[in-house]
MIGU-161502 format. One record per residue: x, y, z of N, C-alpha, C in turn; residue number from 1. Coordinates in steps of 0.2 Angstrom, whole numbers. Layout:
residues N
nx,ny,nz,cax,cay,caz,cx,cy,cz,num
X,Y,Z,X,Y,Z,X,Y,Z,NUM;
...
***
This chain:
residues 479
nx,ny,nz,cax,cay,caz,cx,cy,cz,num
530,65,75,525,63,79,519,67,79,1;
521,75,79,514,78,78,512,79,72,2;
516,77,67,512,76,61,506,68,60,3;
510,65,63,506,58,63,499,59,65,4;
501,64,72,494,64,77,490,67,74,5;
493,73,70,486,77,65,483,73,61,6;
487,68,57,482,66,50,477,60,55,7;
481,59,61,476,54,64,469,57,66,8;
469,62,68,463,68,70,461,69,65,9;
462,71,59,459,72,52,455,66,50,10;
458,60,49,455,55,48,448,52,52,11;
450,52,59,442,51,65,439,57,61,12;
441,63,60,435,66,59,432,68,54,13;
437,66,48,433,62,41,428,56,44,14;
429,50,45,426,44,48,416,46,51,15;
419,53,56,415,56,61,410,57,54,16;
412,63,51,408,66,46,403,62,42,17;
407,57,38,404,51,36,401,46,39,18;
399,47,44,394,43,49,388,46,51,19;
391,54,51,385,57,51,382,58,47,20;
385,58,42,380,59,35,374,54,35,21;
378,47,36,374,41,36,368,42,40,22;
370,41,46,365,40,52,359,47,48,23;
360,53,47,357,57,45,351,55,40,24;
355,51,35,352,49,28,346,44,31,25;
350,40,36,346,34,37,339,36,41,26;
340,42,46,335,46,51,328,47,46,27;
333,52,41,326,52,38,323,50,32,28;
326,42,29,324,39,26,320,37,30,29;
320,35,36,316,31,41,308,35,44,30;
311,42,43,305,47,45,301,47,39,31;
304,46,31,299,46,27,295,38,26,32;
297,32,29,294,27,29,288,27,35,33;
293,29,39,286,30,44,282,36,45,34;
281,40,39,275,43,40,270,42,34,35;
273,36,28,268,34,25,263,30,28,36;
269,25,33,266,20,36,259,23,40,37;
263,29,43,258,32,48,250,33,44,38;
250,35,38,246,38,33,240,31,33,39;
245,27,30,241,20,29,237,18,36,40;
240,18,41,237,16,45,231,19,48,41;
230,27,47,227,29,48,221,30,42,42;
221,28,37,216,28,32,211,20,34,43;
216,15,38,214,9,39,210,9,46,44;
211,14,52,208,19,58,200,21,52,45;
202,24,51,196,26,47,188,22,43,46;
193,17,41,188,13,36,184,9,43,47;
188,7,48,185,1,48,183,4,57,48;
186,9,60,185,12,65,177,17,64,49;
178,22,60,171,25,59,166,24,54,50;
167,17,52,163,15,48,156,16,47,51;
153,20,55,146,24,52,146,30,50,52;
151,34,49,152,40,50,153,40,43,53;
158,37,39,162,38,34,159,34,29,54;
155,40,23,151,37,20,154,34,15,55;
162,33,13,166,28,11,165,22,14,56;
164,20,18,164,13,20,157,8,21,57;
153,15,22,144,7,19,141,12,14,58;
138,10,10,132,17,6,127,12,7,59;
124,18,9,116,16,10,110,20,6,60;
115,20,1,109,23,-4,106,20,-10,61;
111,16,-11,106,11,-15,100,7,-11,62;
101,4,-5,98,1,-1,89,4,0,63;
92,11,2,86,18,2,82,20,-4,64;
85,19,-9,80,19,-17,78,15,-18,65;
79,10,-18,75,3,-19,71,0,-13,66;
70,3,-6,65,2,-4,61,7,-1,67;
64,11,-2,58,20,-3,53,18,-7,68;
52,14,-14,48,15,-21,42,8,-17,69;
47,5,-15,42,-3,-11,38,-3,-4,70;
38,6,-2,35,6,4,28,10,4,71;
24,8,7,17,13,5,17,14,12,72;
10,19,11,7,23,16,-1,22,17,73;
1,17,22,-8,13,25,-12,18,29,74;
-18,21,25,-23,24,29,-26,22,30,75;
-31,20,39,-37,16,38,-42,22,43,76;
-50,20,40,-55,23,44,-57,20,49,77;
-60,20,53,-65,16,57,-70,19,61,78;
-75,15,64,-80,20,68,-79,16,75,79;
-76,19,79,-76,17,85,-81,18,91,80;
-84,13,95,-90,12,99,-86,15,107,81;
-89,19,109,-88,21,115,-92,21,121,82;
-90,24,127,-97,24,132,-95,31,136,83;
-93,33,133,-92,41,135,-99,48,134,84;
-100,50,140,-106,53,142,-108,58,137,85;
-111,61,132,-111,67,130,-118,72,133,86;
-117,79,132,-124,83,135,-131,79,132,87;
-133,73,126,-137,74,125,-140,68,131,88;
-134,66,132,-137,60,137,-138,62,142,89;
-133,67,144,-136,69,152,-146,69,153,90;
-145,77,147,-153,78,148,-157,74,147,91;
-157,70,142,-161,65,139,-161,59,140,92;
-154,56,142,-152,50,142,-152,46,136,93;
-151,39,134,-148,37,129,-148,29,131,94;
-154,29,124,-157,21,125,-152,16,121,95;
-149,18,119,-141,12,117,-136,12,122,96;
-137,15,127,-134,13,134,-126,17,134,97;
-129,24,131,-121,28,131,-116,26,128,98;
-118,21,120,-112,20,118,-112,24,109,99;
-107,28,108,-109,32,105,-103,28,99,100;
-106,30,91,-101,29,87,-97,37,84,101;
-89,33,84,-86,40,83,-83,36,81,102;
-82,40,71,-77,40,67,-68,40,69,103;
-66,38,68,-57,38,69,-53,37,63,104;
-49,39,63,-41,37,55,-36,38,58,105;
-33,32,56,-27,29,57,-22,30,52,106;
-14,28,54,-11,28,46,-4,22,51,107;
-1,20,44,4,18,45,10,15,39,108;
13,8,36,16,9,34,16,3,29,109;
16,1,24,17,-6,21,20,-8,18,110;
22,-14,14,30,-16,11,25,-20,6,111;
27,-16,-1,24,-21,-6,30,-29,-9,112;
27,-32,-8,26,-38,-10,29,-42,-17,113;
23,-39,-22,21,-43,-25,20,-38,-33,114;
22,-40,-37,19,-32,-42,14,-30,-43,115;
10,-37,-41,1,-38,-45,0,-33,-38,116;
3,-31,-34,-1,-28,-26,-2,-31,-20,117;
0,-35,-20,0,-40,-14,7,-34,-6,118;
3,-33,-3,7,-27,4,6,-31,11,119;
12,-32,13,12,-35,20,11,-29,26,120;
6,-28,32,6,-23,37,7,-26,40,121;
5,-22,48,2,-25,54,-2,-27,55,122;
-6,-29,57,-12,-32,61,-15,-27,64,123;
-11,-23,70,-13,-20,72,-16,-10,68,124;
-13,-10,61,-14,-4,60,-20,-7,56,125;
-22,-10,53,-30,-12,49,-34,-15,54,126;
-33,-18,62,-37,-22,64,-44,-17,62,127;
-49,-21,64,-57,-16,64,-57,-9,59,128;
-54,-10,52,-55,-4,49,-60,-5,45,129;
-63,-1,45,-68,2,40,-65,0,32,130;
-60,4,31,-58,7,23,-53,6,26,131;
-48,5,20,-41,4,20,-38,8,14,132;
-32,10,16,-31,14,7,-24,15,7,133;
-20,15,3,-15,12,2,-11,20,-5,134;
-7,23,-1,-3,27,-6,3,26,-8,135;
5,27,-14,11,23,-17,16,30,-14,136;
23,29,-17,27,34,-17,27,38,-21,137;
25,37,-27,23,40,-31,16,45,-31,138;
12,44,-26,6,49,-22,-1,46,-25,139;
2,40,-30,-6,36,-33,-9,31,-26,140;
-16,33,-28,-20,29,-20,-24,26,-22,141;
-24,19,-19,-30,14,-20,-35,14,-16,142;
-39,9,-16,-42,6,-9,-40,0,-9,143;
-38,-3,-1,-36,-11,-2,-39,-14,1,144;
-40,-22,-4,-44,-27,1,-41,-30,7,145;
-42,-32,13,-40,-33,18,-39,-44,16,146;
-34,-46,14,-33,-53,14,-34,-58,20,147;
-32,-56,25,-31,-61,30,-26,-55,36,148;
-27,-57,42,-20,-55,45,-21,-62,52,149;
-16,-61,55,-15,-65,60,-10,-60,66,150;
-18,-60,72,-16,-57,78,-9,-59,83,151;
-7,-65,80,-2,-71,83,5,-67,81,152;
4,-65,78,11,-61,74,12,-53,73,153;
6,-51,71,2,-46,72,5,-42,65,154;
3,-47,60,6,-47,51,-4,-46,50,155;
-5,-44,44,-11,-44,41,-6,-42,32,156;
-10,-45,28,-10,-44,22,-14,-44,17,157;
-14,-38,14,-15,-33,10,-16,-35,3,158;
-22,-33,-4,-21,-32,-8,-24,-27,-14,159;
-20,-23,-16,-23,-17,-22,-22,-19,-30,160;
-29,-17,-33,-29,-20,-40,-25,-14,-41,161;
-19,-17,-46,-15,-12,-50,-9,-18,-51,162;
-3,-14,-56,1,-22,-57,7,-17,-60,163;
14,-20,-60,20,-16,-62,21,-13,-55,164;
22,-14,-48,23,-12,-45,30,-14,-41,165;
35,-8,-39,41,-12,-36,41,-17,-31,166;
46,-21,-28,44,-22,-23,50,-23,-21,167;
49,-27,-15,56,-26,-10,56,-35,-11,168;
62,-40,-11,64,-47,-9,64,-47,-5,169;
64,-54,-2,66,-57,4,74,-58,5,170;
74,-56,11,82,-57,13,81,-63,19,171;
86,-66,23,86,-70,28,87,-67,35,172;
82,-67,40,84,-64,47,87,-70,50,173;
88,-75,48,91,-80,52,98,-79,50,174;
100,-76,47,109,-73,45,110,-66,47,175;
105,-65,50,107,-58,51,110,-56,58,176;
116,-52,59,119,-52,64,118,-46,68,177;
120,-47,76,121,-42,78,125,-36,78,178;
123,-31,78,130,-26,74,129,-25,69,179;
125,-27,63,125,-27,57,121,-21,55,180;
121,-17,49,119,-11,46,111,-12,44,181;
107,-10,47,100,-10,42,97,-3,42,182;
90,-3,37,87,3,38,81,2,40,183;
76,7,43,71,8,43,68,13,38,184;
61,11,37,59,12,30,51,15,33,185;
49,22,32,42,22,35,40,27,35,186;
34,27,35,29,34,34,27,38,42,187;
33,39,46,30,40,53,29,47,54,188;
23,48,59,20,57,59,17,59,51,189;
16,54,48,15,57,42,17,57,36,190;
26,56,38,30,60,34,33,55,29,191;
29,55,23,30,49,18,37,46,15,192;
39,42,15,44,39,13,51,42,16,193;
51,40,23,57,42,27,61,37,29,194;
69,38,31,74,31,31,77,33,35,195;
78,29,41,83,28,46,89,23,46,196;
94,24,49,99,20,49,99,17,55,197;
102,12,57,103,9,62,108,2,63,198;
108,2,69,112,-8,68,106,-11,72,199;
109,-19,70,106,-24,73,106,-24,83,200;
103,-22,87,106,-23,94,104,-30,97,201;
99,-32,94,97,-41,97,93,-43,93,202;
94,-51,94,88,-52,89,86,-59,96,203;
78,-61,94,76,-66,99,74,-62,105,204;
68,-54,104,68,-52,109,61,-55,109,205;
57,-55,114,51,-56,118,49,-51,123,206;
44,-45,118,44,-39,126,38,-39,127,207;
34,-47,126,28,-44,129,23,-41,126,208;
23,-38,120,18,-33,117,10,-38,115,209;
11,-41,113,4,-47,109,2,-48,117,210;
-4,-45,117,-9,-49,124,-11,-54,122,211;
-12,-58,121,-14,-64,119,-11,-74,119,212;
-15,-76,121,-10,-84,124,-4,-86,117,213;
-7,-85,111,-6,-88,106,2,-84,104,214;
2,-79,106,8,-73,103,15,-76,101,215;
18,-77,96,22,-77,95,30,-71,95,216;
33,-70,98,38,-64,98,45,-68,98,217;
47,-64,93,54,-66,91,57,-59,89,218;
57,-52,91,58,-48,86,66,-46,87,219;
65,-44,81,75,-41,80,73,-33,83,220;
79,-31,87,80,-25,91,85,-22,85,221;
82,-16,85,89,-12,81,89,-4,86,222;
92,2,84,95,6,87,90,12,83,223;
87,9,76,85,14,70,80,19,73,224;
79,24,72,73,28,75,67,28,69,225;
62,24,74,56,21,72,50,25,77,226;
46,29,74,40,32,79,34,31,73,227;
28,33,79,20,30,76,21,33,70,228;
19,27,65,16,26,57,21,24,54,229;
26,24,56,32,15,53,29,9,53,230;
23,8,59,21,1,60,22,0,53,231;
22,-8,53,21,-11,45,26,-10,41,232;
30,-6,42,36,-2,37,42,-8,39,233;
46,-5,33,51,-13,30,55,-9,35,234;
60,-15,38,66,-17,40,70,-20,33,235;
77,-15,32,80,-19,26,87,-20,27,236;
94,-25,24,100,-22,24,101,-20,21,237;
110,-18,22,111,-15,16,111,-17,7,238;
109,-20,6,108,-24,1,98,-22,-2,239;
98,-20,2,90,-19,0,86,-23,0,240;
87,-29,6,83,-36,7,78,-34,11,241;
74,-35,12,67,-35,18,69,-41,23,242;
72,-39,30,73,-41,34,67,-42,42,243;
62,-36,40,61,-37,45,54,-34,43,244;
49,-34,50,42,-28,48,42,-24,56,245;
42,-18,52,44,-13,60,37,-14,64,246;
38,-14,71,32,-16,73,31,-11,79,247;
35,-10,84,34,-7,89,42,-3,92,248;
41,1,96,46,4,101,45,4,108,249;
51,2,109,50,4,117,51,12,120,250;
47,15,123,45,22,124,42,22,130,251;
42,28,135,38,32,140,35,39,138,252;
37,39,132,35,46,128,28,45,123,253;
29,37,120,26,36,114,30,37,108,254;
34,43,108,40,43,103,45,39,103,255;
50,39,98,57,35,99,59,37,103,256;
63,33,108,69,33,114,74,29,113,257;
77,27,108,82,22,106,81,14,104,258;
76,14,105,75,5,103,70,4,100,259;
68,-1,94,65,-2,92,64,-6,90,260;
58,-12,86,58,-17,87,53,-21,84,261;
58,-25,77,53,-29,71,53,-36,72,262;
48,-38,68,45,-45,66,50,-47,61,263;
54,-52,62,58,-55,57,54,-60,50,264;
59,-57,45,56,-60,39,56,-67,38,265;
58,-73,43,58,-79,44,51,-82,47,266;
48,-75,52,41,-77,52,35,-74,46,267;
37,-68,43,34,-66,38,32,-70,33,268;
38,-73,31,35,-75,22,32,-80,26,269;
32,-83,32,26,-90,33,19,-88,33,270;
18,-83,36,10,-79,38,11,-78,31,271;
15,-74,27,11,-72,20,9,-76,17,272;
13,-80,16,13,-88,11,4,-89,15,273;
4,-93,20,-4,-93,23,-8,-89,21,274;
-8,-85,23,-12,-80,20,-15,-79,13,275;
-9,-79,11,-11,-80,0,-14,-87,1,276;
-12,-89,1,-14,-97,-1,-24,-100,3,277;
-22,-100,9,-29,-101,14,-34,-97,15,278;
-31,-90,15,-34,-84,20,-33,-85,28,279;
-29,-90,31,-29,-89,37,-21,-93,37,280;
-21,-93,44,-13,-95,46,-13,-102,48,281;
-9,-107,45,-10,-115,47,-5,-116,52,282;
-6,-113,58,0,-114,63,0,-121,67,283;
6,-121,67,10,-127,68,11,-126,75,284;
10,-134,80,11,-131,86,15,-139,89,285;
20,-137,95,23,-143,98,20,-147,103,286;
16,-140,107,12,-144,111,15,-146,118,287;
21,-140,119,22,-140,126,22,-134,130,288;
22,-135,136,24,-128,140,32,-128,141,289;
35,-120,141,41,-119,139,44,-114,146,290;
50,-115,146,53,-108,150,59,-108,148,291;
63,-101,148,68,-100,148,72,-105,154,292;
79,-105,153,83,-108,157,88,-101,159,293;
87,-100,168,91,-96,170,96,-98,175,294;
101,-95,178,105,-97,186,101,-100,191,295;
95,-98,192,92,-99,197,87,-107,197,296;
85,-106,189,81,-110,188,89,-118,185,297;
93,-117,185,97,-121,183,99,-123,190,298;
101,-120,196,102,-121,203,97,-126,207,299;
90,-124,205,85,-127,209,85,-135,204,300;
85,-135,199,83,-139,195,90,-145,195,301;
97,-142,197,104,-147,198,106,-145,191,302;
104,-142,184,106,-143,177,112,-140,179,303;
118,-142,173,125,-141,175,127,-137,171,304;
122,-135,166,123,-131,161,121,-129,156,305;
120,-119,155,114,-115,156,113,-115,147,306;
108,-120,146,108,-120,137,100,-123,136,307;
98,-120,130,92,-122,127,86,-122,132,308;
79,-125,129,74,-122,133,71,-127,137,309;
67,-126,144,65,-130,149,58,-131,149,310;
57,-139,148,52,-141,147,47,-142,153,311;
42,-137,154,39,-141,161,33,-144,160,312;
29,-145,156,25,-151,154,23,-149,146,313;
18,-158,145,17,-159,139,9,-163,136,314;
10,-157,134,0,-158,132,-1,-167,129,315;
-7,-169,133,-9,-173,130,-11,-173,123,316;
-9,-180,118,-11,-179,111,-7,-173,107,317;
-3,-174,109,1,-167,108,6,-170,102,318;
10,-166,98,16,-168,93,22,-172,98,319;
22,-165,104,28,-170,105,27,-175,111,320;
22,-175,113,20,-181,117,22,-188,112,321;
16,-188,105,19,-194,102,26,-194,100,322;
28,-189,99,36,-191,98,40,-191,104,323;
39,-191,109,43,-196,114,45,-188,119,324;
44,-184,117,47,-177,123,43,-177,129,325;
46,-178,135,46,-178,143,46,-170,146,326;
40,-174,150,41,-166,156,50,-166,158,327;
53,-161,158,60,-160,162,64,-162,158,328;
63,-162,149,69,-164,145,69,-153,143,329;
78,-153,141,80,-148,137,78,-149,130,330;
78,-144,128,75,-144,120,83,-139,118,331;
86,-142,116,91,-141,114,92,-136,107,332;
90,-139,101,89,-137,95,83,-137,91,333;
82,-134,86,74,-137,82,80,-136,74,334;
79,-143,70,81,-142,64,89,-141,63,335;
93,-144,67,101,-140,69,102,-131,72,336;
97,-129,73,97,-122,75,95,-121,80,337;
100,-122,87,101,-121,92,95,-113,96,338;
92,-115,100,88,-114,103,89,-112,110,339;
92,-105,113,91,-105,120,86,-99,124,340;
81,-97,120,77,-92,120,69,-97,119,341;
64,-95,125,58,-98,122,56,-95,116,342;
57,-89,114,54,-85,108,60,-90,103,343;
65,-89,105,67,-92,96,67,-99,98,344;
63,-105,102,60,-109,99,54,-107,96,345;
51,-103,98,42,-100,94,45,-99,86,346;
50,-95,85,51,-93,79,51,-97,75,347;
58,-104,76,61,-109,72,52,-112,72,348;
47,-115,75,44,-117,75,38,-114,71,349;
36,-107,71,32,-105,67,33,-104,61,350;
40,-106,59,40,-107,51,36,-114,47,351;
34,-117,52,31,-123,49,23,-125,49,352;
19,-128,45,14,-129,45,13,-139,50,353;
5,-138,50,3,-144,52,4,-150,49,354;
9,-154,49,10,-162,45,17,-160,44,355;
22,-154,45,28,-154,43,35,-160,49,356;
39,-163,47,41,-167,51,47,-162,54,357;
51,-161,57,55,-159,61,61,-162,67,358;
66,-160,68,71,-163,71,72,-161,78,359;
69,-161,84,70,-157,88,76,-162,92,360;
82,-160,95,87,-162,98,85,-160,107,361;
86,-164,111,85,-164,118,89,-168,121,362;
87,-165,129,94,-168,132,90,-170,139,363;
91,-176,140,88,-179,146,93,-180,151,364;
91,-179,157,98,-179,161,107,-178,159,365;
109,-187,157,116,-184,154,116,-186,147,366;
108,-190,145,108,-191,138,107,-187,132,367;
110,-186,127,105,-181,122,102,-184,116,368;
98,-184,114,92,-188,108,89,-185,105,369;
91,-185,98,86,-183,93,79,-188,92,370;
76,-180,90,67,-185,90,64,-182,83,371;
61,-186,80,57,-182,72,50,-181,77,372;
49,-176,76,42,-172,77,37,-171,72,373;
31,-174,70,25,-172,66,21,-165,70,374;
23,-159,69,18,-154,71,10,-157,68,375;
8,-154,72,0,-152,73,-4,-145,73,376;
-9,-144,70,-14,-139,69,-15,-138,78,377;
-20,-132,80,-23,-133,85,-29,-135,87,378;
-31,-140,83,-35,-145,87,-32,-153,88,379;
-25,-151,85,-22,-159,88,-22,-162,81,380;
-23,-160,75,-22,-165,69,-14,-164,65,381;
-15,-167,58,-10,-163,55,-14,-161,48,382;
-21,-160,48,-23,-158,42,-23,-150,43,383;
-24,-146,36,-26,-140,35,-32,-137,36,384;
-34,-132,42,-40,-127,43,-41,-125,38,385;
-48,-124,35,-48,-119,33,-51,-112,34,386;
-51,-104,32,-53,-98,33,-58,-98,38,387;
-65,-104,36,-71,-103,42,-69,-107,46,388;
-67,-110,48,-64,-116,53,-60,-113,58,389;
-53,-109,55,-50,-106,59,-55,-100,63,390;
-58,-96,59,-63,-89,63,-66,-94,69,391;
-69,-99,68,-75,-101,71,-72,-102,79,392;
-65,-106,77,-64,-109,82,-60,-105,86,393;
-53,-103,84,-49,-99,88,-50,-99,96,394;
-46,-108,94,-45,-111,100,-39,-117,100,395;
-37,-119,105,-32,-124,105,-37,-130,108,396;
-37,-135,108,-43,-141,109,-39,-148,111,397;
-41,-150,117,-38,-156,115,-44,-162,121,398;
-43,-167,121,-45,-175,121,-46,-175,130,399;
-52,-174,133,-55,-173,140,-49,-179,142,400;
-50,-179,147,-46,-186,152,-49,-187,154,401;
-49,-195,155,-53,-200,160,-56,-198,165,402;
-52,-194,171,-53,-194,176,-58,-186,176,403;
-58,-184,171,-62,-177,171,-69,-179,168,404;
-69,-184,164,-74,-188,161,-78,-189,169,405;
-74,-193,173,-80,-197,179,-83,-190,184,406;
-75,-184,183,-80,-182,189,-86,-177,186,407;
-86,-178,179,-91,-171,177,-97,-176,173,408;
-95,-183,174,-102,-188,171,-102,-188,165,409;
-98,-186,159,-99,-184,154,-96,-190,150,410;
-96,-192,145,-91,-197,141,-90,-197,133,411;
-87,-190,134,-88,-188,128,-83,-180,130,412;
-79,-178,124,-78,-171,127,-72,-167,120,413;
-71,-164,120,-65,-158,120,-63,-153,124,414;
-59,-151,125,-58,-147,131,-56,-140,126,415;
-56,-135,130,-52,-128,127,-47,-127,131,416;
-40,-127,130,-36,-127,133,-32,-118,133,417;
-34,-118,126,-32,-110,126,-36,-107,122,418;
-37,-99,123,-45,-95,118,-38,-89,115,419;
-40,-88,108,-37,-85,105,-43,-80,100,420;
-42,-73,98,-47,-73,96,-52,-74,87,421;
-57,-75,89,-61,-81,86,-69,-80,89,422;
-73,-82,85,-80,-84,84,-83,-87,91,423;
-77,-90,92,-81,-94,103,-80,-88,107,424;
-73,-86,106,-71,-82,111,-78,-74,112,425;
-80,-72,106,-83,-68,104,-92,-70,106,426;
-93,-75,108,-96,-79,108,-98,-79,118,427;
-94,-79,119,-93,-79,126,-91,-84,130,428;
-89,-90,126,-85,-96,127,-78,-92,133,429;
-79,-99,136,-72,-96,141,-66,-103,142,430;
-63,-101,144,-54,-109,143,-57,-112,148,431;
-56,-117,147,-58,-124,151,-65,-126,148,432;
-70,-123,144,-76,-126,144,-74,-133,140,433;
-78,-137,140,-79,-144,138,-83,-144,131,434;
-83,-145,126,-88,-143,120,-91,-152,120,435;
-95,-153,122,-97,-160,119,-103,-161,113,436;
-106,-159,113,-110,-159,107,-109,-153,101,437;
-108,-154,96,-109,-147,90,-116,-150,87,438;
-119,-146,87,-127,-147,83,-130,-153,80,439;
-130,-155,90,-133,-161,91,-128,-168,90,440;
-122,-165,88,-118,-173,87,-112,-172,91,441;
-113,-179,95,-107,-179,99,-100,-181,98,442;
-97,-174,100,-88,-174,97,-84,-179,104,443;
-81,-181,100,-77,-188,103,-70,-186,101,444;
-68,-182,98,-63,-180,98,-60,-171,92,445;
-54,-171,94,-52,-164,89,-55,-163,81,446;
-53,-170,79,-54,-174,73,-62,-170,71,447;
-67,-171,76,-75,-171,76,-77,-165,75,448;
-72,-159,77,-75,-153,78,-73,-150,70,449;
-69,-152,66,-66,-147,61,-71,-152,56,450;
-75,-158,57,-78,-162,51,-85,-158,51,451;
-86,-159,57,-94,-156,58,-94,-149,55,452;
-88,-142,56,-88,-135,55,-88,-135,46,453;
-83,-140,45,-82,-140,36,-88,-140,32,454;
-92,-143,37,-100,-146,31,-106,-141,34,455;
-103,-136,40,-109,-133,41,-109,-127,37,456;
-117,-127,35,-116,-119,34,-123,-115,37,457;
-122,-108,40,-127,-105,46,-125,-107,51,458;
-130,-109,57,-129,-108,64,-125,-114,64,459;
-121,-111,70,-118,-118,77,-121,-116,80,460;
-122,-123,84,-125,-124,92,-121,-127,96,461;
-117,-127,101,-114,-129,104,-114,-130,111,462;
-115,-137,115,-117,-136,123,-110,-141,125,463;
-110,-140,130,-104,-141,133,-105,-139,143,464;
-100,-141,143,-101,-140,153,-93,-136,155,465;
-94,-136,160,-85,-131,162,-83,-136,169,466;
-78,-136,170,-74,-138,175,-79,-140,183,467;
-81,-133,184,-89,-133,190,-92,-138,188,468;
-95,-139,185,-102,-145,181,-105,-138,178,469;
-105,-135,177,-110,-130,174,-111,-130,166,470;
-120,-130,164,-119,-134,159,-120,-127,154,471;
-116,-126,148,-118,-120,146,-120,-122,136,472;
-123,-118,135,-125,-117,128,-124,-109,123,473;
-120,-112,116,-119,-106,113,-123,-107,106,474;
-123,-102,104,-123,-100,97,-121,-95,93,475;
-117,-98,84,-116,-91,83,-116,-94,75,476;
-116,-88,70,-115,-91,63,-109,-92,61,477;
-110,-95,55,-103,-96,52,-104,-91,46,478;
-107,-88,44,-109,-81,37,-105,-75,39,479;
***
């Protein structure tokens, strides 16, 4: 018996042994599977967690060579007029009424184009320049002729003789997403060919910058640190597409503070295309008044559901009047491209010229209707302005009404419904005046005023009445 019970003890604790051995084997085969795993896992933390940090996972260096060489350095002079008192006035006074001229230079940023020389800016960085002059990266410096710009976008375009130059492509801001890697590309404080990183934080923003009735804002938001003398300077991805043209910051300092804020290349190539082609901008218009749709405005209004944009009236003789759009229809989409920002219907719609047709989708109460829209110019047609046509007028115009015909006696008319600036406005024309004759012949319609301006050359005369009865007279040239 106590032999028995030994070999049985012997054997449990062989059995034991070799269980332990196993269990052991198996512990840390399993700690060497799981700390591969752990490896991998962590390599995969890394690619896709600090993906701006780890220059393994985006390079931005080809992006930055390729549009370092396609960015210049816009200097412009000017002489600006002021009314600021100096000692010679006091003593003597100052028979040009204390307005004195004082030299200024400006700088900022530009994206070439074109090899022959064709550079896209802002508007705002050459408005009222004197000289403009243009420094490559390579430190070679031209003079440039000023082609056209347009205050509505606040694009202006540039050309310098010379040829072989790099330039930057078109990429698409309508694919470009929030979150997305771009660069800013810019000569700011001076400091020539600098690149910032950043991401997309919005696109479709409208903050207001363009004082003027006509402004289009649609811009893309990014994080990238952009300060004074980037204006004009490229927004790129990473592919080294031109995405954007930097334009502004939001600031209390006037330097960066985090946000930043360009003109998308979806409005660009339309204003440049314009530009090259006419020397002015062939803008297309819908011809309504617009609002965002909010809670508040969806509450008051009973809508069920907060999408697309809010039509609260519609210009007489308008695009979308003929095409059938109602005060208190939703504009749904333009083109299949869903639309709940009034800036990104300006956008989708600024890509287009006068006579282009279009799809705009709307929703009436609980119906929803596609409608083909023939945009129009801004005096109601769908022919092309041309250069003088557009300076003179820079104006919206549209067809008196009956009712304003009897109370002001007049039978004859166009209206100025909106002043942009232009040749009237400079002129001292004001919204609302009535143009009824141009140099002696009487305009009957929008049609009248772009035939009479075609064939003139030298003075317009122009008499007309305003809302009051007051009857006024201008004049100015077309040279």
């Amino acid at each position: 018996m106590k032999t028995k019970r030994i070999l049985s003890i012997l054997f449990i604790a062989f059995i034991g042994g070799l269980s332990s051995l196993g269990i052991s084997s198996l512990i840390n085969s399993n700690k060497s599977d799981s700390s591969e795993l752990g490896n991998s896992n962590q390599n995969v933390y890394k690619f896709t967690g600090n993906s701006g940090v780890n220059s393994g996972s985006v390079d931005f260096t080809t992006a930055a060579e390729i549009s370092v060489n396609a960015v210049v350095h816009v200097k412009t002079k000017m002489t600006k007029t002021g009314n600021q008192p100096t000692m010679y006035d006091f003593f003597f006074g100052n028979p040009y009424g204390n307005m004195n001229r004082m030299p200024m230079e400006t700088s900022g940023s530009g994206v070439i184009l074109s090899s022959d020389g064709y550079i896209v800016t802002n508007n705002h960085v050459v408005e009222n320049a004197d000289e403009i002059e243009v420094v490559l990266n390579d430190n070679r410096s031209f003079t440039a002729e000023l082609i056209g710009r347009d205050p509505s976008t606040d694009i202006a375009l540039l050309k310098i003789d010379t040829k072989e130059l790099p330039v930057l492509s078109y990429g698409n801001s309508d694919e470009l997403k929030v979150g997305e890697w771009v660069l800013a590309v810019g000569n700011p404080f001076n400091l020539m060919s600098t690149v910032t990183a950043g991401i997309v934080s919005a696109k479709g923003r409208n903050i207001n910058l363009l004082d003027i009735n006509s402004a289009i804002e649609s811009f893309i938001q990014t994080d990238a640190a952009v300060n004074p003398g980037n204006s004009g300077g490229a927004l790129v991805n990473i592919k080294g597409e031109l995405v954007g043209i930097n334009t502004a910051i939001a600031s209390m300092t006037g330097s960066y503070s985090g946000y930043s804020f360009a003109i998308p290349v979806s409005i660009v190539k339309k204003v440049v295309a314009d530009l090259m082609e006419y020397g002015t901008v062939q803008r297309a218009l819908l011809g309504v008044s617009i609002q965002d749709i909010d809670s508040k405005l969806a509450s008051e209004l009973k809508i069920n559901k907060i999408e697309g944009v809010y039509v609260m009236g519609v210009n007489d003789g308008s695009a979308a009047k003929d095409a059938g759009i109602k005060e208190k229809d939703i504009i749904l989409d333009i083109n299949k491209v869903k639309v709940n920002k009034v800036s990104e219907l300006q956008e989708q719609i600024s890509k287009h010229r006068p006579g282009d047709k279009i799809s705009v989708l709307v929703k009436r109460g609980n119906d929803i209707k596609e409608l083909v829209v023939t945009l129009k110019n801004n005096m109601g047609t769908t022919s092309f302005v041309n250069k003088e046509t557009a300076s003179v007028l820079g104006a919206n115009l549209q067809v008196v009404s009956d009712d304003e015909k009897s109370k002001l006696k007049i039978t004859n008319g166009v209206k100025i419904v909106e002043l942009m600036p232009g040749k009237l406005l400079r002129a001292g024309v004001q919204k609302d005046f009535i143009i009824v004759e141009i140099n002696n012949s009487k305009i009957n319609g929008v049609e009248d005023v772009q035939d009479i301006l075609n064939k003139t050359h030298g003075g317009v005369y122009i008499k007309g009445v305003y809302p009051d009865g007051t009857i006024a007279y201008y004049a100015f040239g077309l040279e």
